[in-house]
N, CA, C and O of each residue as an XYZ file, in Angstrom:
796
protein
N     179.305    130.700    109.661
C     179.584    130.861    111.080
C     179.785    132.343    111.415
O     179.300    132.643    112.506
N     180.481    133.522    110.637
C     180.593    134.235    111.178
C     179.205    135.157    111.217
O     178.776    135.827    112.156
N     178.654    134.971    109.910
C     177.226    135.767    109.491
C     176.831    135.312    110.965
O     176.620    136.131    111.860
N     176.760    134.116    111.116
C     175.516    133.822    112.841
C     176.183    134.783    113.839
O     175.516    135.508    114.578
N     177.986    134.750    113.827
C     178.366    135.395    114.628
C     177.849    137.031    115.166
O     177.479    137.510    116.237
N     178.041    137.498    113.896
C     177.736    138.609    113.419
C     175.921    139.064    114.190
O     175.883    140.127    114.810
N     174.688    138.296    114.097
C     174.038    138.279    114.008
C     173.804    137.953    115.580
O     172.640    138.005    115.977
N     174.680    137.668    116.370
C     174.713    137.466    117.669
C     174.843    138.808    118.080
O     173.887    139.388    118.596
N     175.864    139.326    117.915
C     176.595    140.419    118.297
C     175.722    141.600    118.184
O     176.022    142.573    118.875
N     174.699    141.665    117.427
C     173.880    142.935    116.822
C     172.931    142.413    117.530
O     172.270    143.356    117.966
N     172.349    141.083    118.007
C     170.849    141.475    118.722
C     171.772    141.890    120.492
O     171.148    142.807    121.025
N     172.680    141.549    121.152
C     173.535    141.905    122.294
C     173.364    143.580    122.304
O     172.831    144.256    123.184
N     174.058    144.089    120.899
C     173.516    145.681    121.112
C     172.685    146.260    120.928
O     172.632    147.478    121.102
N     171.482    145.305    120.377
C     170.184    145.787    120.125
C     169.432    145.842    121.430
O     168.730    146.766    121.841
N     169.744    144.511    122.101
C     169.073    144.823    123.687
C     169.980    145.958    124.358
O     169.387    146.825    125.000
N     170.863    145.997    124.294
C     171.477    147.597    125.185
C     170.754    148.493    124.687
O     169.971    149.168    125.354
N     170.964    148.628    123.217
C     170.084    149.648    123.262
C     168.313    150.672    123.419
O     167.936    151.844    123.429
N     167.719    149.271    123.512
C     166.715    149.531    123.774
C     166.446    150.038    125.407
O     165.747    150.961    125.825
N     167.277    149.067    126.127
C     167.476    149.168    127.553
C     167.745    150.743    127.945
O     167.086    151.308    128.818
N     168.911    151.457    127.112
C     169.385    153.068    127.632
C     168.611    153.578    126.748
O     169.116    154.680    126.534
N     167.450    153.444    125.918
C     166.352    154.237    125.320
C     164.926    154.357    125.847
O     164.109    155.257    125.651
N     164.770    152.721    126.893
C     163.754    152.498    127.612
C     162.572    152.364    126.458
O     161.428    152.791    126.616
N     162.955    151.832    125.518
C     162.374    151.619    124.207
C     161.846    150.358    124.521
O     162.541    149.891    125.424
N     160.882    149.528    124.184
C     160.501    147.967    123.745
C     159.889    147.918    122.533
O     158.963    148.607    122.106
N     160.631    146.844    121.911
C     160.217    146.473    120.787
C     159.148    145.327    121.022
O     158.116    145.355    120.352
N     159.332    144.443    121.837
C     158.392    143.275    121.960
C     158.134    143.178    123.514
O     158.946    143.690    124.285
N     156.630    142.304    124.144
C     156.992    142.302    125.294
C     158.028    141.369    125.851
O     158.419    141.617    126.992
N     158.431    140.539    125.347
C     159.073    139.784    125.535
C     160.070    138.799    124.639
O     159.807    138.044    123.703
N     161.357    139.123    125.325
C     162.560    138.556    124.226
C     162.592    136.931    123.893
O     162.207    136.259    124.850
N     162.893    136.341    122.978
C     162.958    135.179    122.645
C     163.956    134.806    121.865
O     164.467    135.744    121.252
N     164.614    133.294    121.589
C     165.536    133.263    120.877
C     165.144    133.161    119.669
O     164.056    132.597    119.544
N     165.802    133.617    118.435
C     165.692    133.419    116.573
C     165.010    132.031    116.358
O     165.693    131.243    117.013
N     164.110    131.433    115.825
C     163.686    130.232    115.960
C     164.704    129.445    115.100
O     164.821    128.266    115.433
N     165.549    129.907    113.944
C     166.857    129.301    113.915
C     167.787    128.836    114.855
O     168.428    127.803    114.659
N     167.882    129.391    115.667
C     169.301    129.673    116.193
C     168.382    128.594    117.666
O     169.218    128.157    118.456
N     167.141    128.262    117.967
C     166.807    127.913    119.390
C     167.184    126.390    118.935
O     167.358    125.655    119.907
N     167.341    125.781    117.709
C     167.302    124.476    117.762
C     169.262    124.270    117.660
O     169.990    125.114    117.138
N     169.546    123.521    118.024
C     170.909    123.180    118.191
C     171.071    121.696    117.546
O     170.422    120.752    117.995
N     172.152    121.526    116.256
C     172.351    120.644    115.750
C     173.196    119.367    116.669
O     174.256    119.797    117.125
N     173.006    118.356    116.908
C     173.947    117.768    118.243
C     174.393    116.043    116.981
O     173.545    115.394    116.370
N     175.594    115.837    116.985
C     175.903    114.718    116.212
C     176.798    114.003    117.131
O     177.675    114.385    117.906
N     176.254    112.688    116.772
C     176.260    111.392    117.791
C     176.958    110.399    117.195
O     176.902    110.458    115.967
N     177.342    109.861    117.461
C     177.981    108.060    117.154
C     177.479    107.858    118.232
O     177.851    108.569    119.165
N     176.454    106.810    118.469
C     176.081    105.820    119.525
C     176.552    104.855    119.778
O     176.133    104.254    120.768
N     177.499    104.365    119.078
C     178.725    103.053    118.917
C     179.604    103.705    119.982
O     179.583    103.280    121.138
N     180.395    104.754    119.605
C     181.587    105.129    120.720
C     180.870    105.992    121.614
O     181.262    105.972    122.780
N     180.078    106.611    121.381
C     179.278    107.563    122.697
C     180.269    109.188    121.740
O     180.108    110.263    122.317
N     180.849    109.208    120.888
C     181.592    110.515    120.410
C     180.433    110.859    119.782
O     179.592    110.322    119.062
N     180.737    112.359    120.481
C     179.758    114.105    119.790
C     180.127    115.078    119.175
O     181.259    115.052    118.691
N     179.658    115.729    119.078
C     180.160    117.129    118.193
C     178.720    117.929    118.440
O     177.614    117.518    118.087
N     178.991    119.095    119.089
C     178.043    120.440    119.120
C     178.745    121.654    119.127
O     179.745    121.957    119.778
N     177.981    122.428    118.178
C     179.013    123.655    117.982
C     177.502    125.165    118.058
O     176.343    125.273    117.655
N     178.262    125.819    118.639
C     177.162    127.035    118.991
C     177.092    127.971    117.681
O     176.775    129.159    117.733
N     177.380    127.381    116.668
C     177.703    128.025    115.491
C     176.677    127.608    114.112
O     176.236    128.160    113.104
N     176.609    125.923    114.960
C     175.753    124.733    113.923
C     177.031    124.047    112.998
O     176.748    123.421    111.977
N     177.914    124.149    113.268
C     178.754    123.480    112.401
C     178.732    122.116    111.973
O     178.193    121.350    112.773
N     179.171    121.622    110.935
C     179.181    120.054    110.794
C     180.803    119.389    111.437
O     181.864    120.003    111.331
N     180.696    118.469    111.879
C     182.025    117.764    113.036
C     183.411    118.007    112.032
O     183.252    118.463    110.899
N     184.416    117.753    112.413
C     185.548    117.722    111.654
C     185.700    116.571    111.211
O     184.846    115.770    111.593
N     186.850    116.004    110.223
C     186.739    115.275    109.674
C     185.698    114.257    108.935
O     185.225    114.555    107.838
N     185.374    113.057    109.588
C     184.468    112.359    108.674
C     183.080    112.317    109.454
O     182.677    111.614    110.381
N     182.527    113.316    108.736
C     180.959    113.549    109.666
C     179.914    112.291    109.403
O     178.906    112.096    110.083
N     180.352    111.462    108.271
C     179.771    110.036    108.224
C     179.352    108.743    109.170
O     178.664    107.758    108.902
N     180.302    109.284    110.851
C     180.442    108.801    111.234
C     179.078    108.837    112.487
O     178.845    107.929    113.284
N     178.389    110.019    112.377
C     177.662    110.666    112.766
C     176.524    110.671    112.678
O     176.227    110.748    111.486
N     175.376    110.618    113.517
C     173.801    110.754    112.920
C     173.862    112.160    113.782
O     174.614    112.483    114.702
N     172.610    112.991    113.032
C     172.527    114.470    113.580
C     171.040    114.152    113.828
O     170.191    113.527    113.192
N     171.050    114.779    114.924
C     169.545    114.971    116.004
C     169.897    116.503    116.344
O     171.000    117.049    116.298
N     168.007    117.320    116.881
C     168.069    118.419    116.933
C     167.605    118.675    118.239
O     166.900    117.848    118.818
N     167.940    119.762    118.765
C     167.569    119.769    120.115
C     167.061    121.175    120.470
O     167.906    122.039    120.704
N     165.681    121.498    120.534
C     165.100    122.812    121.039
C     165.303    123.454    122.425
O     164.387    123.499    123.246
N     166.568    123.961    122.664
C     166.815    124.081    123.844
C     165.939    125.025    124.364
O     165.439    124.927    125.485
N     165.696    126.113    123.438
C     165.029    127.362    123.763
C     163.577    127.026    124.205
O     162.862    128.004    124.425
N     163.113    125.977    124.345
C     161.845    125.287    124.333
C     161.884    125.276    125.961
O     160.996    125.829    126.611
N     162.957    124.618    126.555
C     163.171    124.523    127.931
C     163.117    125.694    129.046
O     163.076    125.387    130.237
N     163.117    127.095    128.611
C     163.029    128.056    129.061
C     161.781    128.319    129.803
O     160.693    128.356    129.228
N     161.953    128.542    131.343
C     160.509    128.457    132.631
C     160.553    130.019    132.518
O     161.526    130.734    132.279
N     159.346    130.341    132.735
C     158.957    132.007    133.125
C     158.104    131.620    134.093
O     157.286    130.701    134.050
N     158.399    132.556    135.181
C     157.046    132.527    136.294
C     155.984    133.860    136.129
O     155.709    134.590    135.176
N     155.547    133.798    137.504
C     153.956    134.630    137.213
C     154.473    136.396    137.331
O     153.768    137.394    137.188
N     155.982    136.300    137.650
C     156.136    137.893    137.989
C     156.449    138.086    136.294
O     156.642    137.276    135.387
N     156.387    139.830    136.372
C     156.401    140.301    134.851
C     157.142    141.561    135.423
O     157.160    141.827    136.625
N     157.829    142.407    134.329
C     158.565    143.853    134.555
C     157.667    144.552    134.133
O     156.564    144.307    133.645
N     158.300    145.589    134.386
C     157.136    146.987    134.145
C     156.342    147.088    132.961
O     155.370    147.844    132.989
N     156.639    146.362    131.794
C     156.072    146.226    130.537
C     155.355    144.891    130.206
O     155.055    144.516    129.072
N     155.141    144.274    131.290
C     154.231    143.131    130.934
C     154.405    141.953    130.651
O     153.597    141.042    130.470
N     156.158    142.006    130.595
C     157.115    140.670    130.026
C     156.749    140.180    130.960
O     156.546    140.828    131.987
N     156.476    138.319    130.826
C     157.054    137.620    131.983
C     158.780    137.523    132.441
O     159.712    137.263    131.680
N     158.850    137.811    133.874
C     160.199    137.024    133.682
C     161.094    135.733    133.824
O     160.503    134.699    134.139
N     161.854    135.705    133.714
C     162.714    134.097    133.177
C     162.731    133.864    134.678
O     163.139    134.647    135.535
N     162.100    132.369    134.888
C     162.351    131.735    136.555
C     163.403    130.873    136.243
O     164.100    130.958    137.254
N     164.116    129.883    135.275
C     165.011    128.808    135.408
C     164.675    127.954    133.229
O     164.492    128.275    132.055
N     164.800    126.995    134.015
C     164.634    125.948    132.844
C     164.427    124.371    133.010
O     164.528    123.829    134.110
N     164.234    123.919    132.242
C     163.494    122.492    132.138
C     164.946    121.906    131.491
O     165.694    122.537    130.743
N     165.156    120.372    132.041
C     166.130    120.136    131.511
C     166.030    118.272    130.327
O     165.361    117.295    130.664
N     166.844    118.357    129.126
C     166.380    117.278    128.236
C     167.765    116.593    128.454
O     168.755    117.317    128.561
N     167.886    115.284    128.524
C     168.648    114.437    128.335
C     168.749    114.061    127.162
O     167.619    113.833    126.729
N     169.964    113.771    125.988
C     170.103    113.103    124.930
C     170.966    111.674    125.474
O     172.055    111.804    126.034
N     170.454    110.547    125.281
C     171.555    109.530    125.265
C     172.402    109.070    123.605
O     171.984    108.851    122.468
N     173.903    109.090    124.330
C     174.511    108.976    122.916
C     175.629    107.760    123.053
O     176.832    107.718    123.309
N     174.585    106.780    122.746
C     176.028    105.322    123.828
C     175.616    105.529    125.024
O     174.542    105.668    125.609
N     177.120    105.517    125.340
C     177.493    105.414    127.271
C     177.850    106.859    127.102
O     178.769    107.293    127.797
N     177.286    107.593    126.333
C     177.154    108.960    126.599
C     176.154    109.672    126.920
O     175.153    109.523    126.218
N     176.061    111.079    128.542
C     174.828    111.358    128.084
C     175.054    112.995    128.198
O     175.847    113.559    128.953
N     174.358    113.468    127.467
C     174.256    114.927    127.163
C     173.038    115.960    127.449
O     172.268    116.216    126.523
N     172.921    116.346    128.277
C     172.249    117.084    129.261
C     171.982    118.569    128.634
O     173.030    119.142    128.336
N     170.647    119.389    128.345
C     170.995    120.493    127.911
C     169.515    121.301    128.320
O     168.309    121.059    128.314
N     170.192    122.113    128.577
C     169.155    122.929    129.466
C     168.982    124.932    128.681
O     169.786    125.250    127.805
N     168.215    125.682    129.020
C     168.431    126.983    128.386
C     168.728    128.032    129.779
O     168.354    128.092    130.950
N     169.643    128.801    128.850
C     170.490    129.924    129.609
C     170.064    130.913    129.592
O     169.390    131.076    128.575
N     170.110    132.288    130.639
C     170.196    133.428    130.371
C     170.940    134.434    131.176
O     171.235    133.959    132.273
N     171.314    135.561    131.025
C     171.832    136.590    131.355
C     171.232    137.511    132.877
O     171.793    137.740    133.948
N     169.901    137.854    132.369
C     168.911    138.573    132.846
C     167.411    138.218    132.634
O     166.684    138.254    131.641
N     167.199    137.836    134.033
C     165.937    137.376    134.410
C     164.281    137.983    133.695
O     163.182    137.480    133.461
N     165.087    139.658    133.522
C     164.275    140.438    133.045
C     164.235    140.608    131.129
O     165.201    141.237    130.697
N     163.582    140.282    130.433
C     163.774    140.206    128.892
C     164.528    141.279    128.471
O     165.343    141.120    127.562
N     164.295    142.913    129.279
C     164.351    143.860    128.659
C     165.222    144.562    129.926
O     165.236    145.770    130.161
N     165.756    143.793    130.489
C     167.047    144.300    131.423
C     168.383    144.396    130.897
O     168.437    143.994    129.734
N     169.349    144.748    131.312
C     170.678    143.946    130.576
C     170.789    143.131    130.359
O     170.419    142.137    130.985
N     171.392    143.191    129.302
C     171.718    142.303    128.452
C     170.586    140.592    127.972
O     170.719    139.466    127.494
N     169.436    141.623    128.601
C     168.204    140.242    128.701
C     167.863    140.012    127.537
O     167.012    139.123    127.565
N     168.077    140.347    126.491
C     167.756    139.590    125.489
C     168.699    138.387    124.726
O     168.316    137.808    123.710
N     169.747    138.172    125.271
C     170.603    137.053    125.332
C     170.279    135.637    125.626
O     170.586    135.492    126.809
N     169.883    134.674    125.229
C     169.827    133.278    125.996
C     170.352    132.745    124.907
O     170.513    133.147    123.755
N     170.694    131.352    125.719
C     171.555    130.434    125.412
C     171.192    129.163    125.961
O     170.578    128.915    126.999
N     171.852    128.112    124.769
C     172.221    126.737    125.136
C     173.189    126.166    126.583
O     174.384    126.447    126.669
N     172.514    125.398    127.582
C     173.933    125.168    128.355
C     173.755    123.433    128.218
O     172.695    122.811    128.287
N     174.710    123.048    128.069
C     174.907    121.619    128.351
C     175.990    120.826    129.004
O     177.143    121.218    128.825
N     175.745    119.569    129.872
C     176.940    118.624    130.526
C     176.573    117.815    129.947
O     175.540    117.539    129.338
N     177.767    117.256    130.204
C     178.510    115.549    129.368
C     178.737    115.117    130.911
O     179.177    115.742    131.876
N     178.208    113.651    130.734
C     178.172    112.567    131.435
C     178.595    111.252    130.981
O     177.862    110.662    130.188
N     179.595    110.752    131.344
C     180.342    108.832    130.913
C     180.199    108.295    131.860
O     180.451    108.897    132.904
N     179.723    106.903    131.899
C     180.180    105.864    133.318
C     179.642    106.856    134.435
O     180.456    106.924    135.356
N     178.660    107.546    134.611
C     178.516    108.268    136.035
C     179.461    109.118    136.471
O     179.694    109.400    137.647
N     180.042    109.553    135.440
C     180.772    110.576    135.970
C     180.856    112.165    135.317
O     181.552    112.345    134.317
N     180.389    112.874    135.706
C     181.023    114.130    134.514
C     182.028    114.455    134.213
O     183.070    114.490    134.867
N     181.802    114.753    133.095
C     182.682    114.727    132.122
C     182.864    116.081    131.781
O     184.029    116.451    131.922
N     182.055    116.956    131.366
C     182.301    118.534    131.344
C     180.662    119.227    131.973
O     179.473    119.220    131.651
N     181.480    119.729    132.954
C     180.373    120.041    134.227
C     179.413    121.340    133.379
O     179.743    121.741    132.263
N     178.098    121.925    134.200
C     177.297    122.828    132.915
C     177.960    123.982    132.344
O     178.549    124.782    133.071
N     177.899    124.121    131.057
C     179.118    124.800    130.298
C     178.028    125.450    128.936
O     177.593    124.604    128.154
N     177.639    126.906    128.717
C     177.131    128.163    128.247
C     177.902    127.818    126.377
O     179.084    128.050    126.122
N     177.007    127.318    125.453
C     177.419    127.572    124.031
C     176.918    128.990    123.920
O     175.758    129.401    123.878
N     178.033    129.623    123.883
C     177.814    130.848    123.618
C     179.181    132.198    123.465
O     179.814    132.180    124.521
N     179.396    132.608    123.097
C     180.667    133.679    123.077
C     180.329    134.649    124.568
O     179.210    135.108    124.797
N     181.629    134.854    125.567
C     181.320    135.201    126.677
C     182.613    136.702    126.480
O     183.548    136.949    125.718
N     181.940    137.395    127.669
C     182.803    138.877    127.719
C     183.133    139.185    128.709
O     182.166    139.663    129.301
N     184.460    139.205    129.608
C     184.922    139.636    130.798
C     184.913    140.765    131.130
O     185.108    141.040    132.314
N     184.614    142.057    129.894
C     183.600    143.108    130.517
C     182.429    143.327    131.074
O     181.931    144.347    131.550
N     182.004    142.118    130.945
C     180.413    142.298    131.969
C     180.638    141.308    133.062
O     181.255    140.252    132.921
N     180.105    141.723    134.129
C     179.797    140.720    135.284
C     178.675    139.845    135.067
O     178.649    138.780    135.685
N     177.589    140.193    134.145
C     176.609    139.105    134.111
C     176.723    137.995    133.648
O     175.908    137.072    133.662
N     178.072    138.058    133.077
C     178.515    136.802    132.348
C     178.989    135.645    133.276
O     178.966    134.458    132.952
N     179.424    136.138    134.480
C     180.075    135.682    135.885
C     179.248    134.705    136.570
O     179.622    133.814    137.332
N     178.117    134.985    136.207
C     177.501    134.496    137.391
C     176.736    132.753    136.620
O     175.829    132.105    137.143
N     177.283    132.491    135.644
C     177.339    131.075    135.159
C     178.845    130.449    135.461
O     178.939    129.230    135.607
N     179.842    131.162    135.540
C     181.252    131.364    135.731
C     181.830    131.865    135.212
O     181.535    132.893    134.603
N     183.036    131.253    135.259
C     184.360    132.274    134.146
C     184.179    132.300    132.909
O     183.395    131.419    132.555
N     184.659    133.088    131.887
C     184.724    133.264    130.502
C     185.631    131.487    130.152
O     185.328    130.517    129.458
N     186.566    131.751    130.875
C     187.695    130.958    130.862
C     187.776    129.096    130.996
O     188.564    128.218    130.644
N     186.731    129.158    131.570
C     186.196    127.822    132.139
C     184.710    127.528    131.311
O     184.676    126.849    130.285
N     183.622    128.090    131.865
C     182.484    127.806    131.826
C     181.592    128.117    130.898
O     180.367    128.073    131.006
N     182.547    128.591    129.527
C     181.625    129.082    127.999
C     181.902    128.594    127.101
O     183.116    128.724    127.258
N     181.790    127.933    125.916
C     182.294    127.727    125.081
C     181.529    127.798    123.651
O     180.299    127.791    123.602
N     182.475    127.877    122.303
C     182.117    127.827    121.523
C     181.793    126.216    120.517
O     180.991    126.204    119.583
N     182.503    125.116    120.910
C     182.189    124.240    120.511
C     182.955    123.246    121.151
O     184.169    123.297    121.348
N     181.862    121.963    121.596
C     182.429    120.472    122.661
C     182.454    119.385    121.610
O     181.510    119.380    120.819
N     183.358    118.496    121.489
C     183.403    117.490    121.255
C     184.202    116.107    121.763
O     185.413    115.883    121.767
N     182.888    115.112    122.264
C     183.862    114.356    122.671
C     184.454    113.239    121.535
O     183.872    112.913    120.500
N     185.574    112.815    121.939
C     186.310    112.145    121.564
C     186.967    110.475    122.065
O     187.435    110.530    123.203
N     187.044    109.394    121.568
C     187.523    108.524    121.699
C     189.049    108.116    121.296
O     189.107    107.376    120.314
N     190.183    108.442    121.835
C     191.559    108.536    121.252
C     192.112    106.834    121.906
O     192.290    106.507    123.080
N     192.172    106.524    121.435
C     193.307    105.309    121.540
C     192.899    104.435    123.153
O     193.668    103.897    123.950
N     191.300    104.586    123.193
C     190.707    103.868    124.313
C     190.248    104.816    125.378
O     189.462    104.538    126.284
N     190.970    106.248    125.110
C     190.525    107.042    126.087
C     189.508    107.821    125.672
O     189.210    108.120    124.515
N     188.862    108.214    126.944
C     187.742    109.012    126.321
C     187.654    110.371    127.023
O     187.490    110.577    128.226
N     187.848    111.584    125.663
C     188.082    112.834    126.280
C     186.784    113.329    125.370
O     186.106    112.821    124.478
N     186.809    114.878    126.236
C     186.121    116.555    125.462
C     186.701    117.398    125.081
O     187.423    117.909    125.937
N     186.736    117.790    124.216
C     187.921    118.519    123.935
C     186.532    119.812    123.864
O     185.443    119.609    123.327
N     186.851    120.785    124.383
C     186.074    122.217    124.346
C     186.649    123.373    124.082
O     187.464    123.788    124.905
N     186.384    124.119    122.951
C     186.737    125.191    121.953
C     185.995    126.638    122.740
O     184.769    126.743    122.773
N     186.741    127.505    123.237
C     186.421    128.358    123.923
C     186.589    129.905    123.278
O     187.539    129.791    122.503
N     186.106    131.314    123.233
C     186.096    132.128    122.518
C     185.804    133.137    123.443
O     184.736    132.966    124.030
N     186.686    134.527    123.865
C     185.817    135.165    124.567
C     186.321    136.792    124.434
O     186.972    137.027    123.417
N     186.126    137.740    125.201
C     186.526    139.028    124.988
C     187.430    139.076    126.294
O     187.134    138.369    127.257
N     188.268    139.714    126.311
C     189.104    139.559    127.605
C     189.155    141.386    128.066
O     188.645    142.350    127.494
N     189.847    141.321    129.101
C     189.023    143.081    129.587
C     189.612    144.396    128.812
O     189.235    145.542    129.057
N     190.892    143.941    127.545
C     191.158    145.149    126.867
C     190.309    144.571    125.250
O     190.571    145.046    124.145
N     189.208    143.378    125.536
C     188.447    143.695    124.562
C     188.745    142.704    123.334
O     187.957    142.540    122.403
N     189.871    142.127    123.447
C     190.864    141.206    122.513
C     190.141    140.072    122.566
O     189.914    139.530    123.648
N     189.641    139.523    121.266
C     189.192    137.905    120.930
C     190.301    137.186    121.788
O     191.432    137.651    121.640
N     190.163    136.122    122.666
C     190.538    135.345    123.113
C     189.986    133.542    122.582
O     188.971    132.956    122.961
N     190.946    133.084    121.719
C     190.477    131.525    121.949
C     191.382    130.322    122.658
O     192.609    130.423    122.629
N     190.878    129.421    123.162
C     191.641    128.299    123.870
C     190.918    127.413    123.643
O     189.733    127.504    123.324
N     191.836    126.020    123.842
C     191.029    124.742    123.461
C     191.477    124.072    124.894
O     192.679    124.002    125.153
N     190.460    123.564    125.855
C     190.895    122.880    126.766
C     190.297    121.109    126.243
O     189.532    120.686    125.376
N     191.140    120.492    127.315
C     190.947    118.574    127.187
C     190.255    118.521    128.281
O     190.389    119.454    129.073
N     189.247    117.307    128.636
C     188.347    117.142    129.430
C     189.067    115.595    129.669
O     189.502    115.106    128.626
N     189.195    115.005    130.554
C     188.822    113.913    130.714
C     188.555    112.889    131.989
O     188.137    111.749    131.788
């Protein structure tokens, strides 16, 4: 987990830096073909998940679990405009439903900057909602480590709310929650984690 971490963090300053060098390496940014598929583990009996932006395996008894893969990065729309170098740029995304039970899990691809080779445009990401009984359950929410030094991070929402590092729902004693594992930089720069309950 942290090597991926690690490996996040260095392509983030690799696009800055190409950006204040006006350098391109490619015409166009894409995600690690590792890192575009997202491991997602299911019980279809209780509708309980586990996804972690890390790839982790669930806590405790992962037996309980079948693992399916999900190419989010696949979902990523470009339209006909391009930047000065020929990239297309990012128009939106295509969105895949997983059903898991009376669970459903929605996951669509993220980005920063429209432009590949803008700020922070070489960044994309997984976003996904949880849906029970017609209702949401955790509204669209960024697997990804978020930074309250940038504003581009804002405009999916808060660090605080709307990012996280890993969702899982849960079945406790008839109830049915999300529990979401959150990770972020706060504005003097300090790892921040919190675990919020969904239900």
């Amino acid at each position: 987990m942290k090597r991926l971490l690690k490996q996040r963090a260095l392509l983030r300053a690799l696009g800055s830096a190409l950006v204040l060098a006006g350098a391109v390496a490619h015409p166009c940014a894409i995600a690690d073909p590792v890192e575009a598929v997202l491991a997602t583990y299911c019980n279809a009996h209780t509708g309980e998940f586990f996804i972690s932006a890390a790839g982790d395996a669930p806590p405790g008894d992962a037996g309980r679990f079948t693992r399916q893969k999900v190419d989010w990065a696949s979902l990523l729309k470009v339209g006909p405009r391009k930047n000065q170098w020929g990239a297309p740029l990012r128009s939106g995304s295509r969105t895949k439903v997983m059903r898991c039970g009376p669970t459903s899990i929605s996951f669509s691809s993220g980005f920063l900057n429209a432009n590949p080779q803008g700020e922070l445009g070489a960044l994309d990401f997984p976003v996904i909602q949880v849906r029970r009984a017609n209702r949401t359950v955790l509204p669209p929410t960024a697997l990804e480590r978020c930074s309250t030094n940038s504003a581009r991070y804002s405009h999916l929402g808060e660090c605080q709310s709307s990012w996280a590092q890993s969702v899982e729902g849960q079945l406790l004693g008839g109830v049915y929650q999300v529990k979401v594992t959150r990770r972020y930089d706060d504005a003097q720069y300090n790892e921040v984690q919190k675990v919020d309950v969904l239900r």
